[in-house]
Every structure is written in C-alpha cells, then in structure tokens.
N, C-alpha and C positions, 0 to 999 in steps of 0.2 A: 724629737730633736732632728736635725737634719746633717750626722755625722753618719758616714757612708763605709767604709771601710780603713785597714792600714794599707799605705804601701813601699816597699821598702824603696830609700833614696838612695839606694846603689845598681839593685838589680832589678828592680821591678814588683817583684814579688807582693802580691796580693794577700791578707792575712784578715778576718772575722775582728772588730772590734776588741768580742768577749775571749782575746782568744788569750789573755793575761801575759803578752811577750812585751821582752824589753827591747831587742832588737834583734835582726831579721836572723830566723835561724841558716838560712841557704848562704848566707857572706857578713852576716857579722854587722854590719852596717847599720844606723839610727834608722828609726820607723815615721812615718806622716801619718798623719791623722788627712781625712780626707772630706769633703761634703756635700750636699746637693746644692749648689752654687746657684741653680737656676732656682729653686724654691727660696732660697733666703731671698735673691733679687724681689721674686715678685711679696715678699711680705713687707719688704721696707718700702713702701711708698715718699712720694715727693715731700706732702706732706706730714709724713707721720710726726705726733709729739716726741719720739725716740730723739727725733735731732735737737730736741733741746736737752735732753737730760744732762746732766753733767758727767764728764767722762769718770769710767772706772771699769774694773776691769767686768763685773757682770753686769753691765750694760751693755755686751756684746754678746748675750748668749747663745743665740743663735749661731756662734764660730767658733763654740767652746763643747765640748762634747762630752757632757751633762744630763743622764737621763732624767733624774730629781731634782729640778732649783729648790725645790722644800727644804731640799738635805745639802744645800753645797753647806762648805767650811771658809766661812768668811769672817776677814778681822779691818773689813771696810779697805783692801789692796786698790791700789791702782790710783788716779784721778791726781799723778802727783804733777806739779805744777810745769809749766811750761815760762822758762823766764829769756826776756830778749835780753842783749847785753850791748848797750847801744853803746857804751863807754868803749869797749873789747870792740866794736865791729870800725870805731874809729882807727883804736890803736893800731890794729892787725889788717886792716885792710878789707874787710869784710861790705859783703851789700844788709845782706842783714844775718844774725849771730843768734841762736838761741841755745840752751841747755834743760834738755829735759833731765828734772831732777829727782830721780827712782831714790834718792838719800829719804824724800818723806814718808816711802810706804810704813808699813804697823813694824818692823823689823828693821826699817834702817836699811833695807837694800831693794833693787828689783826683783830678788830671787821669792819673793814673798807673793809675784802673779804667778809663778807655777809653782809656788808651796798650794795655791789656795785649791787651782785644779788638779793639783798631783794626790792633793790629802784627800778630799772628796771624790776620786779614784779610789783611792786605795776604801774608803767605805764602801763602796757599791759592791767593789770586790772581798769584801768581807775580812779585810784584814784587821788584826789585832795589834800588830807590833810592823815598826819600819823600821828602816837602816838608809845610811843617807853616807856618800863620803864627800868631803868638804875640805876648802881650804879653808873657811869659818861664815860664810855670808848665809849660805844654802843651810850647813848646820844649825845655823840661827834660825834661819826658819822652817824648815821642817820641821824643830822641835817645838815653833810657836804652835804650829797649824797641829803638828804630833797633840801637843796639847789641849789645844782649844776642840780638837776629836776624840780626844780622851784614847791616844793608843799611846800604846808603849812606843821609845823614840831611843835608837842608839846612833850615835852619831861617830864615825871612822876619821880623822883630821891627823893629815904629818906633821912631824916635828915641828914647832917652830911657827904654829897658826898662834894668830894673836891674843893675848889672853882676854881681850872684851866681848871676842865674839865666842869664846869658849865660855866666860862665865854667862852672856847669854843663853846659850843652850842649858847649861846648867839651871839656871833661876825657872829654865820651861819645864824640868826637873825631867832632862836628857842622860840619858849614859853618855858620856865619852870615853872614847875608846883612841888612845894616841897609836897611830902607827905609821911607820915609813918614814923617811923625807922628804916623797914626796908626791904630788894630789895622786899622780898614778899609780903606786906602790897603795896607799891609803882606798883607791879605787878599787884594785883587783882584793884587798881584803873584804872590801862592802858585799863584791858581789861574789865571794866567797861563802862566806858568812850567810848572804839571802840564801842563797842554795840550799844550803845544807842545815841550816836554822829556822827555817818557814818565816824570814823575814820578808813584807813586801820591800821591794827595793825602791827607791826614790832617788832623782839625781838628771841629768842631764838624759832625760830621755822624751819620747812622744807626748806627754801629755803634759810634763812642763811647759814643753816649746808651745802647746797650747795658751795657755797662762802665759807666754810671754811676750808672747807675738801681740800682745794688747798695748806695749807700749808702743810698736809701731799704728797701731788703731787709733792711740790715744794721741800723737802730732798730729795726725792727719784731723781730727776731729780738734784740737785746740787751732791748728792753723786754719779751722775754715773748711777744709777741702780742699783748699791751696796746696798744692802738693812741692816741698822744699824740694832744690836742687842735690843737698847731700844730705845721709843721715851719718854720722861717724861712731862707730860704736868699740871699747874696750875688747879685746880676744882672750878668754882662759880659753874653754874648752871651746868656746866657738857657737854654742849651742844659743844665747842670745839673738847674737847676728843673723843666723840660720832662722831664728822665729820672728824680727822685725822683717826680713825680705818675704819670709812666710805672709806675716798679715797684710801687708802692704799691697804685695800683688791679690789677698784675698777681698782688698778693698776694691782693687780695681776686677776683680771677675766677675763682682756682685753690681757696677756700674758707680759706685761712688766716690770714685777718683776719676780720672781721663787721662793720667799719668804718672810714670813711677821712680821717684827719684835713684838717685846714683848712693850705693851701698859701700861705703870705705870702711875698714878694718883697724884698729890696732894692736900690736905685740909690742911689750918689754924686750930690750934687751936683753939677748943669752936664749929667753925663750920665744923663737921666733919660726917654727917648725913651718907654718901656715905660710908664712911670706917665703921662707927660703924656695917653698915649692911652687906658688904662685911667680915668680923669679922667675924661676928657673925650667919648668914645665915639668919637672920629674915630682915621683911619687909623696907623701908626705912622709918623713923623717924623724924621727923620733929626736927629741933634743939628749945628749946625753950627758953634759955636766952640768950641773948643778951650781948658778952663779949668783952670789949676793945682789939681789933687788927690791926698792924699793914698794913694788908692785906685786905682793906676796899672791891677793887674790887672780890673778892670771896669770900667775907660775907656773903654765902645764906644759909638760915637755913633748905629749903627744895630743893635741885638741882633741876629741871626738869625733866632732862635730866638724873638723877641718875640710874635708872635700866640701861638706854644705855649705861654708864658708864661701871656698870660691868657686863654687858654683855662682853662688850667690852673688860674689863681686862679678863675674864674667857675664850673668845675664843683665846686670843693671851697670855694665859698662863704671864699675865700680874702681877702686884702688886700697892698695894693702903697703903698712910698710909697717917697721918699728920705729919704737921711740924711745930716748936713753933714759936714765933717771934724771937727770940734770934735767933735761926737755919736760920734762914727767911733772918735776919738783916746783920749777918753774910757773906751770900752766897752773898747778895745785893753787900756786900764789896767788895768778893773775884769778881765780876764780874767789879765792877767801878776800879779792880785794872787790869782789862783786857783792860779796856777803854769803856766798856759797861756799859751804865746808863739804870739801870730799874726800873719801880717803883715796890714798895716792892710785890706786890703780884706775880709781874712775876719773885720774887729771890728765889719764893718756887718750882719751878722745879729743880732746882740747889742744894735747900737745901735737897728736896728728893733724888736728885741720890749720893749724898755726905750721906746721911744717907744709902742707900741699898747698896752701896760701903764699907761702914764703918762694915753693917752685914753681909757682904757677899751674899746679894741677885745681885747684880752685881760683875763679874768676872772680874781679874785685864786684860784680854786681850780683853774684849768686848767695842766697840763701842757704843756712846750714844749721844743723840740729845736732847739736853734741848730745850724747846722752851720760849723764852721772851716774854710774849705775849704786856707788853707797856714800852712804852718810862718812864725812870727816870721822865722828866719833869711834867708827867700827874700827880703826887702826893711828890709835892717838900716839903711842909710843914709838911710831914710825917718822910721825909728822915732828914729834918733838928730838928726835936724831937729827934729821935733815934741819931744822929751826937752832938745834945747838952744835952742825957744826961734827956730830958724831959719825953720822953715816955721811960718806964724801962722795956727793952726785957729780 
C-alpha cells in the first residue's frame, strides 16, 4: 500500500504507522495519515478503467491505509448520491446547488466511511473489543462495523442523545453506557475507559479522517472532475471538514483536479467555539454553558479537530460562521420540500450557504455542494417538536 507515516498537525512530530497512537504524544493534537503521492500518481493512468467504476468509498484504496483489502470491514459505505437542486438554486439565488447526501450510507449517517476504515484498523491491530463516545451517529456505527467484525462494542453517549440512534446501537447488540451531558464529558470517559480497560478506542481520530475524506473524493468524482466553487460542511468536532479539505487537496497532489475549492464551515448556535476563534484570531475556547438546540449531533463545546478546521478554511480562502435553529429548521424544510429528509443538524449546511448567499459571500453564478451528513430518521422527535410548535426556533 502506499501509506508512509503519521504526522502530527500541530507540531510536526513524525510517528511509525504501527505505532497504535491516537494522538500526538509531544502536544496532544490529532494525527495525519500521510502517502507516497508520487507512486499513486503514476498508477492511476489517463486511461485507466478505475474512472469508470462507480464511486464508494473503497474504490479509493490506494488513499486509504489498508494493508489487507481481503480483510477490510465493509457494509457497501460510500457512493451516496449527489442530487442538484435546480428548484432551491432558483429560489436562493444560486448558479448551481447541489447536496451530497451521507443520510444513504448502511447506518443512515456519514460517520459509517470512517466506521468502515476505523473497524478494519482496529483488526490488523488485533483488537477484540472497542469503545466509541458519541452523540449517537458514530455510535450507530461503530456498533454496526463493531458487529459485522464480530468485536465487542461499548458505546459512551450524554444525556439526552436521541433514542433512535441509541436503539440502533443497541439492535448491533452494543453496550451503552449513558454518561455526562455532554459529547465531551462522554468523551474523556471513552478514553478513560480505553486506557485502563484494553479497549481499542475509536472516534474522531487519524484513520476515521481516512474513511472520510472519501466524501470529499466522491463530489469531485460525481461532478466530473469539475471542481465546485464551495463545499459547505455541518461542524461537531470538526473532524469531517478536516478530512474533505484532506482528500480534496489529495486529489490534487496526485494530478486529478487542477483546483481546489473554497472550504465553509458550520456551527449551531451557543456552540460555536470554532467561529468565535476564526473571528477573532485568539486561541480555541471551550464553550461553556450548555444551550437548548435543535442540532444535538454537533453540540460540541470544544471541536477537536477545531484548529484543523481553520486551518483548513484559511488555506482554501474558506468561511465560518453559525447558524440559529430557526435558520437551521427552516433549510430542514426547504430540503424535505426537495424530497430530502435530514435530521436537523445536517440542515445547517444549507442554512449556511442560504446565509453567505444572502451576504454575498457566495456569488450568484457559483457552484456549491452542501453536504447532508444524516438521515432525517436518526432524530425524528426533534423534527416532530419543531413541526408541533414545541421546540420554539
């Protein structure tokens, strides 16, 4: 395979594949995966049959860092559809409009492309049992992929995660374990818990972002090679965003793009740690109270993954801001009137590019790619407040 080493995206710090860390021991900081850039170029030819295959996520293997394809853990992730939304690009002012919809992966979320490279890790490394903390999406799948590899699966979720994506875990026949109120209280249990339990830990680290950097692979491959003006992507921990600017510039080091679109961000109201610091140029801030939102799945009050973030907006001359519930609940609408059911946290892409549209940080003849990252269904009791009127957006 042609994965080369980690190295850490804060200080540098160089680290052995095999070396089983989650993040950089010398500053704390999430880990890269890294690869020989020049050898994948020369295997993908002009004409190879590769460019016809249809996108998914191991039809990129070569960018995914995998020593057995005999043994990955797959439940058919990735290849989920790309839809334009020519109605919405009237209404809103749009040149063209589209929504990549991660709701159709095996799990109902995106989190199911770095369940698939995260579990087939954790085999190589010979584990038997994992530990995953979640606000319920990642839970869900970890304990699909936990299952479909036959390990043991406990899954760490705060108060207050929603009971569909808890009894999916369940039905993968996952321990839950409720703790905290919130993703980061539930977090430092997790990796408690790995430590001192011989749990592999799984979650918003290095070989996720592997696994999910395929949805940025996978527009660039649906639009052609045509490389869109914006991608606009939902912010929990950050750790998404961080893996579409990953693959996208991996698209273009390998020569199969010629250019790289502009990376926007979204936050929820209340939790907005990432924007206040992008603002403002000071360090990232830990959010500290705890406020009723609709957008439970990116309720994180300290990202992870946040400097990669705007890193990531800063190199692709990118933009960050939040978005209320009401703007949130809204966009949910104008997508279910597309035929698209999202749960609310993945309406806040939509409701971002309908806000930089509105200020004119998006131009009326530019192209844009929202992404959905879950299925409506994963948070029906949320949709059904907001629709009766209970939860006041």
């Amino acid at each position: 395979m042609f994965e080369a080493k980690l190295v850490c995206t804060h200080c540098g710090a160089e680290y052995p594949l095999a070396s089983g860390l989650y993040k950089c021991p010398k500053c704390g900081a999430p880990l890269d995966v890294t690869y020989h850039y020049d050898d994948i170029a020369n295997l993908i030819e002009d004409d190879d049959p590769w460019f016809r295959e249809s996108p998914h996520v191991w039809k990129y293997w070569m960018f995914l860092p995998v020593s057995n394809l005999k043994r990955i853990v797959t439940l058919n992730e990735g290849g989920t559809r790309l839809y334009r939304l020519k109605r919405l690009e009237e209404k809103l002012g749009f040149g063209k409009l589209y929504v990549k919809y991660e709701g159709e992966n095996p799990t109902g979320a995106f989190k199911d492309r770095g369940s698939s490279v995260e579990i087939t890790k954790a085999l190589e490394f010979h584990a038997r049992k994992v530990i995953v903390a979640s606000t319920g999406n990642m839970a869900a799948s970890v304990s699909a992929y936990g299952a479909k590899a036959g390990l043991e699966v406990t899954i760490v979720v705060p108060e207050g995660t929603p009971g569909e994506k808890l009894t999916q875990a369940r039905m993968y026949g996952a321990k839950v374990e409720v703790f905290g109120k919130t993703y980061d209280e539930a977090l430092a249990e997790a990796e408690r818990k790995a430590m001192e339990e011989d749990y592999y830990l799984t979650g918003n680290y290095h070989y996720r972002v592997e696994g999910q950097k395929t949805t940025g692979f996978e527009i660039l491959d649906q639009l052609r090679y045509n490389v869109p003006d914006w991608i606009i992507v939902p912010i929990g921990a950050g750790t998404h965003l961080r893996a579409i600017w990953k693959g996208v510039k991996e698209f273009y080091k390998v020569g199969l793009v010629e250019d790289l679109p502009r990376i926007a961000g979204a936050q929820i109201e209340g939790y907005d740690a990432i924007v206040r610091a992008w603002k403002t140029g000071k360090p990232i801030e830990k959010v500290q109270k705890k406020v009723p939102t609709i957008a439970s799945a990116i309720a994180v009050k300290k990202p992870v993954d946040g400097e990669n973030v705007i890193r990531a907006v800063r190199e692709s001359d990118g933009h960050l801001d939040t978005v209320t519930n009401r703007e949130t609940a809204e966009a949910g609408m104008l997508l279910g009137r597309e035929g698209i059911f999202v749960e609310p946290s993945s309406a806040t892409a939509l409701a971002l590019a309908k806000k930089m549209r509105e200020e004119g940080v998006i131009d009326k003849d530019e192209t844009v790619v929202v992404v959905a990252t879950g299925h409506g269904l994963k948070d029906v009791k949320t949709w059904e407040k907001v629709l009766s009127g209970d939860f006041v957006v």
